[in-house]
VONU-223016 format. One record per atom (N, C-alpha, C): y, x, z. Coordinates in steps of 0.001 Angstrom, whole numbers, plus 500000, padded with zeros to 6 digits. Layout:
BEGIN
YXZ/...
***
This chain:
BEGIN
277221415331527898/276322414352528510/277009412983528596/276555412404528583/276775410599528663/276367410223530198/276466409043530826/276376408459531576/276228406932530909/274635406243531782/274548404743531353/273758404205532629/274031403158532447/272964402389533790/271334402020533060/270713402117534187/269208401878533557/269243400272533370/268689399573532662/268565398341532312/268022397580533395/266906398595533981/266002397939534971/266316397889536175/266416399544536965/266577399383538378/268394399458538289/269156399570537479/270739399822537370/271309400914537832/270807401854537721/270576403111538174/271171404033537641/272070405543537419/272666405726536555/271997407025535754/271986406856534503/270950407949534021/272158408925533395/271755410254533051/272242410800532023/271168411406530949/272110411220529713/271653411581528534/272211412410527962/271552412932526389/272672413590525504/273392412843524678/274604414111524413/275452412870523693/275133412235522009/274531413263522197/273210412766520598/272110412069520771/271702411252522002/270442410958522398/270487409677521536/269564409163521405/268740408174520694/267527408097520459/267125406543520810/265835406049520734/264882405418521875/263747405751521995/263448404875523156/262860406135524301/263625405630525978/263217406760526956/263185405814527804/262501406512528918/261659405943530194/262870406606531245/263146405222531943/264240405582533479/262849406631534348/263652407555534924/263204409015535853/262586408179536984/263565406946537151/263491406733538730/262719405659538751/262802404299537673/261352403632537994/260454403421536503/260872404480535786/260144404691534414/259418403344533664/261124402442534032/261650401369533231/261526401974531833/261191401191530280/261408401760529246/262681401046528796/263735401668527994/264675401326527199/264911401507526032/265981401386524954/266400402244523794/267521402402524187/268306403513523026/269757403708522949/269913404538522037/271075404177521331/271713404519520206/270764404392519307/269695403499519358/268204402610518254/269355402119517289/269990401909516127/270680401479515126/270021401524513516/269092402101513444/268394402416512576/267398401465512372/266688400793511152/265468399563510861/264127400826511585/263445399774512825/262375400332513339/261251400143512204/260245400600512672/258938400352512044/258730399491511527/258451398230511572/258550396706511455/259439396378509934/260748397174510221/261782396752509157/262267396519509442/263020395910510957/263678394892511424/264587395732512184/266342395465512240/267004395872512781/266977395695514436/267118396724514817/267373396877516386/268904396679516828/269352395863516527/270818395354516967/270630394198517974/271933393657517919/271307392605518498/270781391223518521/269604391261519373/268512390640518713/268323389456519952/267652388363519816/267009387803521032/265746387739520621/265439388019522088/263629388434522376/263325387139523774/263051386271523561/262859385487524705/261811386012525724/260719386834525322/260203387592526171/260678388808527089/261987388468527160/263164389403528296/263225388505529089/263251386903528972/263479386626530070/262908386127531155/263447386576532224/262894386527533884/263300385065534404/261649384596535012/262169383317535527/263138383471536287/263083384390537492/264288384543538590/265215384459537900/266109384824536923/266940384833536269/267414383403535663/266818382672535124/266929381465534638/266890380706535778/265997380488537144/266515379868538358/268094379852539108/268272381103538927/269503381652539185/270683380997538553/270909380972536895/271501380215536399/271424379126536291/270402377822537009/270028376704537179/271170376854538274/271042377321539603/271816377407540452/273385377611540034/273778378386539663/274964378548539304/275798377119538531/274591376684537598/275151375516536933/275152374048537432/274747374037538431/274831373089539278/275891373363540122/275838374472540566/277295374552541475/278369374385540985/278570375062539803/280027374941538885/280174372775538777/278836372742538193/278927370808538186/279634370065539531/278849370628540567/279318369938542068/280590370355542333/281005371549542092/282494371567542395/283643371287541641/283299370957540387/284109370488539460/284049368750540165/283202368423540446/283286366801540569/284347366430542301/284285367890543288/284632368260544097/286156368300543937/286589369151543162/288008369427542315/288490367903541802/287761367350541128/288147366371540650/288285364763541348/287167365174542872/286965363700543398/288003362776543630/287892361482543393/289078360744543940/288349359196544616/288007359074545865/289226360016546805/288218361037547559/288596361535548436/287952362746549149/287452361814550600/288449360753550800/288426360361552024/288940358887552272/287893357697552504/288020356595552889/288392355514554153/288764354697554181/289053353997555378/289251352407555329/289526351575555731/289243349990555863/290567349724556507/291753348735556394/292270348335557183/292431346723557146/290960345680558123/290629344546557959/289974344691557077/290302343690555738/289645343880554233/290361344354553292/291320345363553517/291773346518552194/290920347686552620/290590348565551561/290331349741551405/291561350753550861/291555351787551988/292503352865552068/291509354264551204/292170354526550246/291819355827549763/292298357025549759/291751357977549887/293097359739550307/292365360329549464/293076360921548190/292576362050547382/293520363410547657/293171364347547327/294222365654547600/295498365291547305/295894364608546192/297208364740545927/297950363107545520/296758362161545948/297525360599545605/296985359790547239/297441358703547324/296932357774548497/296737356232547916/296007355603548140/295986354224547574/295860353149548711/297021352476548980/297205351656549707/297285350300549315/297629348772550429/297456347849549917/299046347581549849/299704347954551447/300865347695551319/301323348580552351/302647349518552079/302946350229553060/304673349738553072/305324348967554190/305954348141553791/306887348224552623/306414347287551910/307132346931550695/306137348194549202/305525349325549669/304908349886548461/303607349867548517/302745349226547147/301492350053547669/300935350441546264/299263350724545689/298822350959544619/298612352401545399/298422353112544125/297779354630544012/299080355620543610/299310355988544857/300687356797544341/300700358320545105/301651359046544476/301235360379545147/301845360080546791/301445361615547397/302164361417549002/303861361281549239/304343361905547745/305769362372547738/306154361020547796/305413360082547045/306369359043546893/306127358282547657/305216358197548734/304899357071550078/306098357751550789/306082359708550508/307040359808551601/308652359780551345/308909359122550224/310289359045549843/310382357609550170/309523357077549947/309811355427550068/309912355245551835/309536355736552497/309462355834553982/310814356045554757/310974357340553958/312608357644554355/313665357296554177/313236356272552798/314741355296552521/314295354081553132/313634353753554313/313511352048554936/313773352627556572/313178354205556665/313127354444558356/314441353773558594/315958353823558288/317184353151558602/317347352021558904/316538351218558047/316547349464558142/315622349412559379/314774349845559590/314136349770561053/314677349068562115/314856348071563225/315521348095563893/314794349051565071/315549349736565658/315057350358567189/314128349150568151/313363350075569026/311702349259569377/311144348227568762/311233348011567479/310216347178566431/308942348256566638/308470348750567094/307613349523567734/306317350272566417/307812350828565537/306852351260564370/307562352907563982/306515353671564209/306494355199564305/307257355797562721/307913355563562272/307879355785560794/307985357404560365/308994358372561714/309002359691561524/307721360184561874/306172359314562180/304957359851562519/304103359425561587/304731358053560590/304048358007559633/304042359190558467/305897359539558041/305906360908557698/304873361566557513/305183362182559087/305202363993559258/303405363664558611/302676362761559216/301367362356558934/300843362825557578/301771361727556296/301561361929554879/301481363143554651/302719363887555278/302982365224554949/302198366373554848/301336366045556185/299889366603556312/298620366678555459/298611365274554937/297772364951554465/297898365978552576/299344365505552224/299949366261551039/299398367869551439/299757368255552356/299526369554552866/298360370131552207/297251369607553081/296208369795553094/295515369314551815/295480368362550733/295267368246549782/296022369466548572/297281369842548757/297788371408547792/297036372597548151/296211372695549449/295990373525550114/294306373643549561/293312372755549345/292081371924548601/292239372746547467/293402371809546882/293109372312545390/293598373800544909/294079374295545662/294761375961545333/293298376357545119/292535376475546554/291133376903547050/290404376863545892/290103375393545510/289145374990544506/289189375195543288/290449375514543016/290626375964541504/290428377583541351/290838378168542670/290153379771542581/288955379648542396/287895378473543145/286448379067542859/286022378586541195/286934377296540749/286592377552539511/286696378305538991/287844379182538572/288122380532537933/287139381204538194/286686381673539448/285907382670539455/284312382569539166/283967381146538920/282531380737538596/282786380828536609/283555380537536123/283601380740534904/283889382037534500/284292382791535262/284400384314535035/283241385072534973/282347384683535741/281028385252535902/280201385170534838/279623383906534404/279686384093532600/279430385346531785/281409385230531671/281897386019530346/282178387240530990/282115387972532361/281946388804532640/280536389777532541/279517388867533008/278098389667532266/277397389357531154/277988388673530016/278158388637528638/278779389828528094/279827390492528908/280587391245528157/279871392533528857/279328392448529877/278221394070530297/277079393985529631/276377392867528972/275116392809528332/275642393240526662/276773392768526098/276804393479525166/277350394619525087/277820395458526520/278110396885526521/277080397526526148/275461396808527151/273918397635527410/273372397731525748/273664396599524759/273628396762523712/274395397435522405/274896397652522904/276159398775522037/276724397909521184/277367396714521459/278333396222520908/279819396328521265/279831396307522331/280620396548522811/281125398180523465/282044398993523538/282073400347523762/282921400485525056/282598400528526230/283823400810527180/282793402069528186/284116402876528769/283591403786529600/282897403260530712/281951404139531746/280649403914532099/281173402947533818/282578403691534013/283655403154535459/283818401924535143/284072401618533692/284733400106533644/283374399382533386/282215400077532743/281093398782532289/280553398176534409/280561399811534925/280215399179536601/281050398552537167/282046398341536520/283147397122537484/282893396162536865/283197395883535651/282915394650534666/280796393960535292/280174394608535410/278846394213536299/278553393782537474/279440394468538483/279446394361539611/280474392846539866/281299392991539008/282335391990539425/281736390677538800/280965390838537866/280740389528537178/279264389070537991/278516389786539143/277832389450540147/278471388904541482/279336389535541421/280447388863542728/281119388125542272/281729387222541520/282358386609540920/281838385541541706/280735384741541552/279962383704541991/279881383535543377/279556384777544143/279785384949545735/280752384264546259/281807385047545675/283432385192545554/283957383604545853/283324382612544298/284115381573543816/283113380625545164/282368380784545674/281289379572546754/282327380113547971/282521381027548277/283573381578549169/284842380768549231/285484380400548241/286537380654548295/286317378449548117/285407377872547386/284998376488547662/284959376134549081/283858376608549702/283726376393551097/285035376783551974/286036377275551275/287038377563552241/287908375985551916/287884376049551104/288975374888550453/288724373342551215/287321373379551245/286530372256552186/287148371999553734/286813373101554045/287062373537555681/288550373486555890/289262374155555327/291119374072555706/291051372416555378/290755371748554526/291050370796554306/290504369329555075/289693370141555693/289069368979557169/290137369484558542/290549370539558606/291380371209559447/292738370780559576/293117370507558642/294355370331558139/294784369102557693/293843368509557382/294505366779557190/294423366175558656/295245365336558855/295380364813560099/294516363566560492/294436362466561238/293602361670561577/294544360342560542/293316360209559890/293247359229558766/294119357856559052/294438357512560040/294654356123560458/296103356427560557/296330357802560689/298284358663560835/299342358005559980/298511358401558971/299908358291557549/300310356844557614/299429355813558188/299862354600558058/300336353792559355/300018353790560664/300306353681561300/300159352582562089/298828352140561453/298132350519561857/297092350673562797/296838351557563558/296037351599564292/295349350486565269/296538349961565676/296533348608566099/295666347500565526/295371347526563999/294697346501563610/293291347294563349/292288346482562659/291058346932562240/290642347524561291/290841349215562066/290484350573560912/289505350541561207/288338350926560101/287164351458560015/286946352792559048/287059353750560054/286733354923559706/285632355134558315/285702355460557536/284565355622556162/284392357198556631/285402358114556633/284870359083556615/285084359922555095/284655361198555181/285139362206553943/283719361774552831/283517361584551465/283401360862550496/281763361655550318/281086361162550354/279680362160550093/279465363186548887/280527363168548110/280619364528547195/281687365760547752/281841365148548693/282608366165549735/281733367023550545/280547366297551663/279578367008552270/279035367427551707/278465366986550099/277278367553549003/277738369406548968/279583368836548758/279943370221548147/280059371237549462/280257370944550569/280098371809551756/278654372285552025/277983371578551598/276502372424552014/276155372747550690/276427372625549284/276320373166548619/276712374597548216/277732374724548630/278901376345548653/278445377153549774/277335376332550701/276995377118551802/275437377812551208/274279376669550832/273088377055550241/272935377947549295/273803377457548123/273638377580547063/273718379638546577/274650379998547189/274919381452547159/273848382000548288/273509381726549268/272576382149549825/270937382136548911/270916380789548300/269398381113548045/269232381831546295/270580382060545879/270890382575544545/270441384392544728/271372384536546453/270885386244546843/270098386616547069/269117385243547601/267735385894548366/266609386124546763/267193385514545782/266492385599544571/266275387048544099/267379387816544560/267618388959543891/266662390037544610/265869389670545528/264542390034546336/263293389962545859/263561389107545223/262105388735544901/261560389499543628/259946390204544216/259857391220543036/259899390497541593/260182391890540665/260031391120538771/259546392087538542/258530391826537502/258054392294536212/258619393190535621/259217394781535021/260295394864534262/259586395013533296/
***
């Protein structure tokens, strides 16, 4: 006997190991083929074929969704900066892993945190004592900020991985269901299951990257230490909130899809 999933309800049928052709699932007398390799009636090979009349709107909504999310979090991954600020008339920028300043004494431009915080530590000396400037708080500040930006992108690059996995994970179970592909019946239900969670998984693991990273960066006005003059808060970059309520919606209304009756 064989073991296969039903096409329709995913259900697990058994067959013979000689079976072939076309049979009706027991349980919702879904029709299928298997082991069909032979020119049907028609003439026309039963391999594989595209039939656009397989596909389910839910299905194509679904991947509307998905491909928008992969878009928003790639632009998410990539934003620069994540997080704005004003000091007078310069604009302060914070991306995960650079800062763009006007002048932090003596450096400024778009440079990573390492190097605001190397340049910091070779002037804290020249300092004189009560010139009334925090420089081991400008630090520890950057440091945070570095922190929490390695901490972003670890996050965000897992959910990429795992949104592009999803893909070529049920690419590679759709050409199992078609017999192109040959793997036992344990690995085609992991390879299915996983390439459905994959997407869960990768909005999971986005929305986390978001959140540590509002958690974890410190108060914007820190790393520099001008508080004193006229900061104006901007706030985290609107492809930042897009992507927080996106990683929140987006997998929710992708699951509730999987409710909604179909046609088989």
């Amino acid at each position: 006997m064989v073991v296969i999933l039903c096409p329709h309800c995913e259900e697990e049928i058994e067959l013979e190991d000689d079976a072939y052709g076309e049979f009706a699932c027991a349980l919702c007398e879904g029709e299928f083929e298997w082991n069909v390799d032979e020119e049907d009636s028609n003439g026309t090979h039963n391999g594989f074929t595209f039939d656009a009349s397989n596909i389910k709107p839910i299905a194509v909504v679904q991947g509307v969704i998905v491909g928008i999310s992969f878009i928003v979090l790639l632009m998410c991954f990539t934003a620069d900066p994540l997080y704005t600020l004003s000091i007078e008339d310069d604009e302060w920028l914070y991306s995960a892993d650079t800062m763009t300043a006007d002048d932090i004494y003596g450096m400024g431009g778009t440079k990573e945190y390492s190097a605001y915080i190397d340049h910091l530590n070779g002037i804290k000396d020249d300092i004189p004592e009560g010139f009334g400037v925090d420089i081991e708080g400008q630090i520890e500040a950057m440091e945070g900020w570095d922190s929490a930006g390695n901490t972003y992108q670890f996050f965000s690059l897992m959910a990429l991985i795992s949104m592009i996995l999803m893909p070529i994970l049920s690419l590679t179970f759709t050409l199992h269901e078609r017999n192109v592909i040959d793997m036992p019946v344990k690995a085609a239900v992991l390879v299915h299951f996983s390439g459905r969670g994959a997407y869960y998984f990768g909005c999971f693991m986005w929305f986390l990257a978001i959140v540590l990273h509002m958690i974890l960066a410190p108060e914007a006005s820190g790393p520099i230490g001008m508080g004193q003059f006229d900061v104006g808060m901007f706030g985290y970059a609107g492809v930042f909130w897009f992507g927080l309520v996106m990683s929140l919606l987006a997998p929710i209304v992708h699951a509730g899809l999987w409710f909604v009756p179909q046609d088989n």
